[in-house]
C-alpha positions as a Markdown table, in Angstrom:
| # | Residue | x | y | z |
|---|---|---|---|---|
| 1 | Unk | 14.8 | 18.1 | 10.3 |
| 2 | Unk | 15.3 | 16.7 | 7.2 |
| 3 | Unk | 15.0 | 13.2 | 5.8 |
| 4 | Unk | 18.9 | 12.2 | 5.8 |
| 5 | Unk | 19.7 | 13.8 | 9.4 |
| 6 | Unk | 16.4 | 12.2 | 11.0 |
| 7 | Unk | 17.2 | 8.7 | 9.3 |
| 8 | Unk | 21.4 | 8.8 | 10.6 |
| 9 | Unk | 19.8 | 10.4 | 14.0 |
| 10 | Unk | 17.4 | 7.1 | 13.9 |
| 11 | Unk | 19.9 | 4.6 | 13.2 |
| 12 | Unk | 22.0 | 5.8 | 16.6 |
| 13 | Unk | 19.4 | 4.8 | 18.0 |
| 14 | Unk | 17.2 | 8.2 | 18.4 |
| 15 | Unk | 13.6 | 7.5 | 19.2 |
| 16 | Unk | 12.4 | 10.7 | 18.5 |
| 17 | Unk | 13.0 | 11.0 | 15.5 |
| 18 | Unk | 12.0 | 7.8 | 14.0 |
| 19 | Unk | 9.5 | 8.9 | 15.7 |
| 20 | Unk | 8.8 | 11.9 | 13.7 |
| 21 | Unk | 9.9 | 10.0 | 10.4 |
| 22 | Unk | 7.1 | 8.2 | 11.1 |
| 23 | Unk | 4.2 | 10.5 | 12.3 |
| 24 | Unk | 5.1 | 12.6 | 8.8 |
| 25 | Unk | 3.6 | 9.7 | 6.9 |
| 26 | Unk | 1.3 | 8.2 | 9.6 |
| 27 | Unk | -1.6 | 8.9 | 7.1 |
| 28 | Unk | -0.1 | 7.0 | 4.1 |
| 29 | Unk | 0.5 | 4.1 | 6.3 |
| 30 | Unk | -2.8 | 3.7 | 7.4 |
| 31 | Unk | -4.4 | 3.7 | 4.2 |
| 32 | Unk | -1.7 | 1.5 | 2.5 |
| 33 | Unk | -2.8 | -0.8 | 5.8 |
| 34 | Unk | -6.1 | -0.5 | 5.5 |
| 35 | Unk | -6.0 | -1.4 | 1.5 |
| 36 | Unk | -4.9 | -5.0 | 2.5 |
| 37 | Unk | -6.6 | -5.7 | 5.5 |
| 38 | Unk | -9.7 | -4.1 | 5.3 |
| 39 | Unk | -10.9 | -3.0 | 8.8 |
| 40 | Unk | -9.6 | -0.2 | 11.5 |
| 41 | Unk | -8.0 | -2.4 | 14.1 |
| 42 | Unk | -5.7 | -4.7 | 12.3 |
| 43 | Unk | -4.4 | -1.9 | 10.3 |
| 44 | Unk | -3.4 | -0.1 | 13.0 |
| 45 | Unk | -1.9 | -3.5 | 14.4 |
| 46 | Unk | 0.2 | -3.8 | 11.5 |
| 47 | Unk | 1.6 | -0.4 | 11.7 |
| 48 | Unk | 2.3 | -1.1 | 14.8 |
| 49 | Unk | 4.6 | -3.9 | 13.7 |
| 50 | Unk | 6.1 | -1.7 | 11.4 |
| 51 | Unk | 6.8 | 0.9 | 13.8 |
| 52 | Unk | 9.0 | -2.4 | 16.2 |
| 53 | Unk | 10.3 | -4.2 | 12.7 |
| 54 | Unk | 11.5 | -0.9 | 11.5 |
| 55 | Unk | 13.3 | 0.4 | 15.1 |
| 56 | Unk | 15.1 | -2.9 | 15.2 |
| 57 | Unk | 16.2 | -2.8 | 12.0 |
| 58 | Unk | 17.3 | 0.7 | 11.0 |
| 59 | Unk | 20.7 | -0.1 | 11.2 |
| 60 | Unk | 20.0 | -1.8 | 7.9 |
| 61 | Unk | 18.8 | 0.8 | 6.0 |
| 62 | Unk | 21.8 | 1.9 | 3.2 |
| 63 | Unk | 20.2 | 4.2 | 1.7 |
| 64 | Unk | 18.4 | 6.8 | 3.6 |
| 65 | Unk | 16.6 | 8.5 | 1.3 |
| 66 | Unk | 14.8 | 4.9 | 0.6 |
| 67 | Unk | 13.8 | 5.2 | 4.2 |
| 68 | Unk | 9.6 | 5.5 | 3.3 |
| 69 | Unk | 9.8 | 3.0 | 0.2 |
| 70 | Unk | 12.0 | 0.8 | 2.7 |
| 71 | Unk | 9.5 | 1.2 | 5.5 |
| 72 | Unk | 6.2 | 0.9 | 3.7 |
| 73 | Unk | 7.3 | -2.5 | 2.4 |
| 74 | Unk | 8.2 | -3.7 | 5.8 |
| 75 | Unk | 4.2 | -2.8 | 6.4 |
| 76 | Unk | 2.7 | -4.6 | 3.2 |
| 77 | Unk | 4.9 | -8.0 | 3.9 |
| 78 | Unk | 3.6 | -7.4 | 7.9 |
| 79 | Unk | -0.1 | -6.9 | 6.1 |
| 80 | Unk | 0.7 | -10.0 | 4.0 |
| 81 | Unk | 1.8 | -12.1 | 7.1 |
| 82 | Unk | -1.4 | -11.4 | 9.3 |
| 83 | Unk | -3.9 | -12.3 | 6.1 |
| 84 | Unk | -1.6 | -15.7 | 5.7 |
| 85 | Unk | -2.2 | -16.5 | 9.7 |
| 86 | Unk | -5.5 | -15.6 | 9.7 |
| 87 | Unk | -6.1 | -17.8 | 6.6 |
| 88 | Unk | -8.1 | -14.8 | 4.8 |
| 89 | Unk | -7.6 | -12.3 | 1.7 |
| 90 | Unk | -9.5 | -9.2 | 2.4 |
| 91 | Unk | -8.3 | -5.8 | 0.3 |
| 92 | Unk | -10.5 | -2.9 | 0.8 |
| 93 | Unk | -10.4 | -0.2 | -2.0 |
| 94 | Unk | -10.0 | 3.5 | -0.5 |
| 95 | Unk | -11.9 | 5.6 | -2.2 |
| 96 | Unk | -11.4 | 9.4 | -3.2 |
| 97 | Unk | -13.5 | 12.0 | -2.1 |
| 98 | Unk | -14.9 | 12.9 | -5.9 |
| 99 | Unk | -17.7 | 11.1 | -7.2 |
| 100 | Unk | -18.6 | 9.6 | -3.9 |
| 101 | Unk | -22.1 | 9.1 | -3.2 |
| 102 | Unk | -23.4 | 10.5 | -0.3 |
| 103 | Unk | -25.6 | 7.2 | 0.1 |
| 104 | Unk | -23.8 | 4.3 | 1.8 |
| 105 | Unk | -25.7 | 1.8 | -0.1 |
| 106 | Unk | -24.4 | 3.0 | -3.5 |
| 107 | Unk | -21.0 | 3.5 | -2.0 |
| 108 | Unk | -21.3 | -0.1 | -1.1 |
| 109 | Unk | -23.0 | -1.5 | -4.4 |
| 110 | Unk | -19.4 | 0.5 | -6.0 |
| 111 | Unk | -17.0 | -1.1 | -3.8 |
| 112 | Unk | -18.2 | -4.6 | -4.8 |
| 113 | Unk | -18.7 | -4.1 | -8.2 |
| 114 | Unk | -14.9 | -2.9 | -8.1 |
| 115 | Unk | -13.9 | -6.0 | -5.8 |
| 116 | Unk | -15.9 | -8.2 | -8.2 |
| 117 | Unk | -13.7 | -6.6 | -11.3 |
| 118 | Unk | -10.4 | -7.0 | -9.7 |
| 119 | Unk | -11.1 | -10.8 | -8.7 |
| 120 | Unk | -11.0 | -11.1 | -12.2 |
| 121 | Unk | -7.1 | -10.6 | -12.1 |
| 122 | Unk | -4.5 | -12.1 | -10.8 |
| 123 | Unk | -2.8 | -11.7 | -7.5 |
| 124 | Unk | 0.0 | -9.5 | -8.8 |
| 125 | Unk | -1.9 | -7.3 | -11.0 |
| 126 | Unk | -4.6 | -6.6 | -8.8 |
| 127 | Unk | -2.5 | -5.4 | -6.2 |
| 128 | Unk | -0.1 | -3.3 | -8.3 |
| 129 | Unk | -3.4 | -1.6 | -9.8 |
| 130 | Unk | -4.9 | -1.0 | -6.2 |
| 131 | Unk | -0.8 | 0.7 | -5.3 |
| 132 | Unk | -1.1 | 2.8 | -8.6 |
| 133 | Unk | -4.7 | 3.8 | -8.5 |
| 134 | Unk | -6.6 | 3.6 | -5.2 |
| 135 | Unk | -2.9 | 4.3 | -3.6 |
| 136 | Unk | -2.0 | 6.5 | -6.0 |
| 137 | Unk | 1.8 | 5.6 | -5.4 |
| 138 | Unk | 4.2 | 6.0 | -8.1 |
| 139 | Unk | 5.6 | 3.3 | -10.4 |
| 140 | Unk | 8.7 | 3.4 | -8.1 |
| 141 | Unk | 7.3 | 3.3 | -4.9 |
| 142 | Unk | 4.8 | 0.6 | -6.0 |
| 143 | Unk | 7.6 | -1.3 | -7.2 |
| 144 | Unk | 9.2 | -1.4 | -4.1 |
| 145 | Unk | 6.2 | -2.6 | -2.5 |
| 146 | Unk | 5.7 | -5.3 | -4.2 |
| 147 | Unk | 9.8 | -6.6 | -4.5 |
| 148 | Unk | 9.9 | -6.0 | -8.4 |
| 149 | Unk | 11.2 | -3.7 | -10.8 |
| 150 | Unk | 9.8 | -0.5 | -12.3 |
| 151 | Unk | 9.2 | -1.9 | -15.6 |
| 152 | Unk | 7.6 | -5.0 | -13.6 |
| 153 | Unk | 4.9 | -2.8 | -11.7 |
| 154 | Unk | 4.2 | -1.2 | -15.1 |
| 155 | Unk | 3.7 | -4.0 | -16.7 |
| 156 | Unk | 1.4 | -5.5 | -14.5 |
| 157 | Unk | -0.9 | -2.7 | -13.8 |
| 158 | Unk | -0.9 | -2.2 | -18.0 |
| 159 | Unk | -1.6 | -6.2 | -18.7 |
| 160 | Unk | -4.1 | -6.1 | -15.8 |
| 161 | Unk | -5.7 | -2.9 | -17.0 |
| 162 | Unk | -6.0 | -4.4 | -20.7 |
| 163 | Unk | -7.5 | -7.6 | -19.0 |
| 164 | Unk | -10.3 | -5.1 | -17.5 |
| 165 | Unk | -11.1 | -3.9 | -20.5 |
| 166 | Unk | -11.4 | -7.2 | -21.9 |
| 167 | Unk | -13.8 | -8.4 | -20.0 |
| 168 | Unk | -15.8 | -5.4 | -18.7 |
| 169 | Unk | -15.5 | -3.8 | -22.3 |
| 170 | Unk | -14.8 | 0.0 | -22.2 |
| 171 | Unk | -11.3 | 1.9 | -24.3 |
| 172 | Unk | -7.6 | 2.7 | -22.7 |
| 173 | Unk | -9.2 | 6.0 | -21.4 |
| 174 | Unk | -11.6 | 4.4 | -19.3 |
């Protein structure tokens, strides 16, 4: 089934196939979860949220082709909304597969060393670099995300980028 035919099948109120919209990008809404609250269970909570905020509100969908973008930032504000009532700010960097130490303590030492660097930026620009780099969303998807424009999420992750560089040292490659 394709994306349009699932999504009008959806909105008449078809839970299979919101059903299967969903399980087709289960994965990516775990880990865009997981990235903003940082442990197993209230990731899953939160797309479990998703899964009720987006049933009830299908029919307001206009675009279905917009239906993940639209869907993964109903997930981030629900993210958002459980770190504001449980009064905490925890993001957890994913990591890819290459260059991962088998060791947990280096894999550790990494992941805090990283956290240190992006405490350095501001709210906005640290989450559009973990979207763009540890997400590895595209500028439109990670605009959408975060409620801005295209040239917005750019221009954050480049000014927040060139403020890495700044302090940490290193060149635009790096």
């Amino acid at each position: 089934m394709n994306l349009r035919s699932a999504v009008k099948k959806a909105k008449k109120g078809s839970k299979d196939a919101l059903l299967q919209l969903i399980m087709e990008e289960k994965e990516n809404y775990y880990r865009l979860a997981y990235v903003y609250v940082g442990n197993e269970h209230d990731a899953m909570d939160a797309m479990e949220d998703m899964i009720v905020t987006v049933y009830e509100k299908i029919e307001q969908l206009n675009d279905p082709d917009a239906f993940y973008s639209w869907s993964k930032t109903i997930l981030v504000n629900g993210c958002k909304t459980m770190l504001r009532k449980q009064n905490r700010l925890v993001l957890k960097e994913e990591w890819a597969d290459e260059g991962e130490s088998s060791n947990p303590l280096e894999h550790s030492d990494r992941e805090m060393e990283i956290k240190e660097m992006l405490l350095q930026l501001n709210e906005h620009q640290a989450e559009a670099i973990r979207l763009k780099y540890i997400l590895d969303l595209d500028y439109s998807t990670a605009a959408m995300v975060m409620g801005v424009s295209v040239g917005t999420a750019k221009s954050r992750v480049f000014q927040g980028l060139k403020k890495l560089r700044e302090t940490f040292g290193g060149t635009a490659n790096e």
